[in-house]
C-alpha positions as CSV (number, residue, x, y, z in Angstrom):
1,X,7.6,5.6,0.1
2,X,6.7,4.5,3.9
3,X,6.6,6.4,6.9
4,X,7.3,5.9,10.5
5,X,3.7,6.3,10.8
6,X,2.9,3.8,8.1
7,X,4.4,1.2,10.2
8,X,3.1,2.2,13.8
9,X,-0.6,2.2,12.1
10,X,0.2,-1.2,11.4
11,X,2.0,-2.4,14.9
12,X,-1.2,-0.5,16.8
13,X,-0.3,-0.8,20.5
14,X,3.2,-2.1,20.4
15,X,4.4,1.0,18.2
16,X,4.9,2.6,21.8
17,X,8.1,0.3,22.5
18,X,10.0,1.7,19.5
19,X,11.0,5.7,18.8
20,X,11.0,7.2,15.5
21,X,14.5,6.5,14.8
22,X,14.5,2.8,15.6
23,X,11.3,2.4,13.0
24,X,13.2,4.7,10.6
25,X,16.2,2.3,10.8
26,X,14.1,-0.7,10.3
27,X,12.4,1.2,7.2
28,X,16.6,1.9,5.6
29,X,16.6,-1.7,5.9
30,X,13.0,-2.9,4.3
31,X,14.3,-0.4,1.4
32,X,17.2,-2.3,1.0
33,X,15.8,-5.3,1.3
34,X,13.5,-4.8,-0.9
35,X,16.2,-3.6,-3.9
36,X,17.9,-6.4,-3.2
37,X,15.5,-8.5,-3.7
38,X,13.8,-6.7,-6.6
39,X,16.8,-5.6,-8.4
40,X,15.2,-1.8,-8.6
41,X,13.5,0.5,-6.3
42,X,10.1,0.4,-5.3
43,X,7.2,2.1,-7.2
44,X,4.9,4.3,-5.5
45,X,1.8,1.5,-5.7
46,X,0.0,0.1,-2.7
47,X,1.4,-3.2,-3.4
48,X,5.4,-2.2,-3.0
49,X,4.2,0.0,0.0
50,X,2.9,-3.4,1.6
51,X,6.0,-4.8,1.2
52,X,7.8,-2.4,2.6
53,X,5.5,-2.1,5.9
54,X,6.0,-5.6,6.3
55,X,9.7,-6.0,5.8
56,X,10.3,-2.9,8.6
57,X,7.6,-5.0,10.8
58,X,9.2,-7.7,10.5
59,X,12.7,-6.0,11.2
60,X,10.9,-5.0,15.0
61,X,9.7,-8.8,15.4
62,X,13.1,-9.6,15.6
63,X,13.8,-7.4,18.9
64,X,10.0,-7.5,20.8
65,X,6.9,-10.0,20.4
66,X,5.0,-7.9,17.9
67,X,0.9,-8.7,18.5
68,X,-2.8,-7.5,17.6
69,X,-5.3,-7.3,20.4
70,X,-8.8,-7.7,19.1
71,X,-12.2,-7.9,20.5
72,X,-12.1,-11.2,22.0
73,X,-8.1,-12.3,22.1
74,X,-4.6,-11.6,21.2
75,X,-3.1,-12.5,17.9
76,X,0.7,-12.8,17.8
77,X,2.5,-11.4,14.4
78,X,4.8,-14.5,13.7
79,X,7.8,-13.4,11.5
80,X,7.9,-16.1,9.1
81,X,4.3,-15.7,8.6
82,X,5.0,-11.9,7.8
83,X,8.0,-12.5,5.7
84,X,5.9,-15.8,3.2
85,X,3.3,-12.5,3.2
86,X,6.1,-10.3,1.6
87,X,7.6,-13.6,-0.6
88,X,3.9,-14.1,-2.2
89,X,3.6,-10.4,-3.0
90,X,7.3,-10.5,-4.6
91,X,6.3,-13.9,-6.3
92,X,10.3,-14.8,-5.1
93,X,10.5,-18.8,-5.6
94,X,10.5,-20.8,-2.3
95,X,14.2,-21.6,-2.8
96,X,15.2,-18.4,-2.2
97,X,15.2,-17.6,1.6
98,X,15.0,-13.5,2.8
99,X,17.6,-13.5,5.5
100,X,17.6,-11.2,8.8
101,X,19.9,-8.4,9.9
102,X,20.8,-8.1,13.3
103,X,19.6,-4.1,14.4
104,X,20.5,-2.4,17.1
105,X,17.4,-1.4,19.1
């Protein structure tokens, strides 16, 4: 569905403080997440593959200050801001909360 890639294009610069393995690991969990959450797998459409980049993104936030560096500053990824993203594209109700998983990185 996603690939390492896929999320490093979406990290830019601070893809170099992760290896493949520790993005793979945070892409198992967005897949669980998301099935969880979903109650089936996700489709190959550009709306589940969203999801998915942001639910392994936001697996990284939790270990390194994840930002953007545009033309004229720096704009931080906040993790709740990234996980409301993935809640509006699920349409999940506001009473139920996505929880974190502690990875190892």
């Amino acid at each position: 569905m996603i690939t390492v890639n896929d999320v490093k294009e979406f990290i830019d610069t601070a893809s170099s403080d992760f290896n493949d393995s520790q993005i793979q690991n945070c892409i198992d969990i967005a897949l669980l997440r998301f099935e969880q959450i979903k109650q089936n797998p996700p489709q190959n459409n550009i709306i589940d593959k969203k999801i998915l980049v942001l639910l392994a993104v936001s697996e990284l936030a939790n270990s390194v200050n994840l930002y953007w560096k545009g033309q004229e500053k720096t704009n931080i990824i906040k993790t709740k801001d990234v996980i409301a993203e993935v809640e509006r594209l699920l349409k999940v109700p506001n009473s139920i909360p996505i929880g974190f998983i502690n990875i190892e990185v």
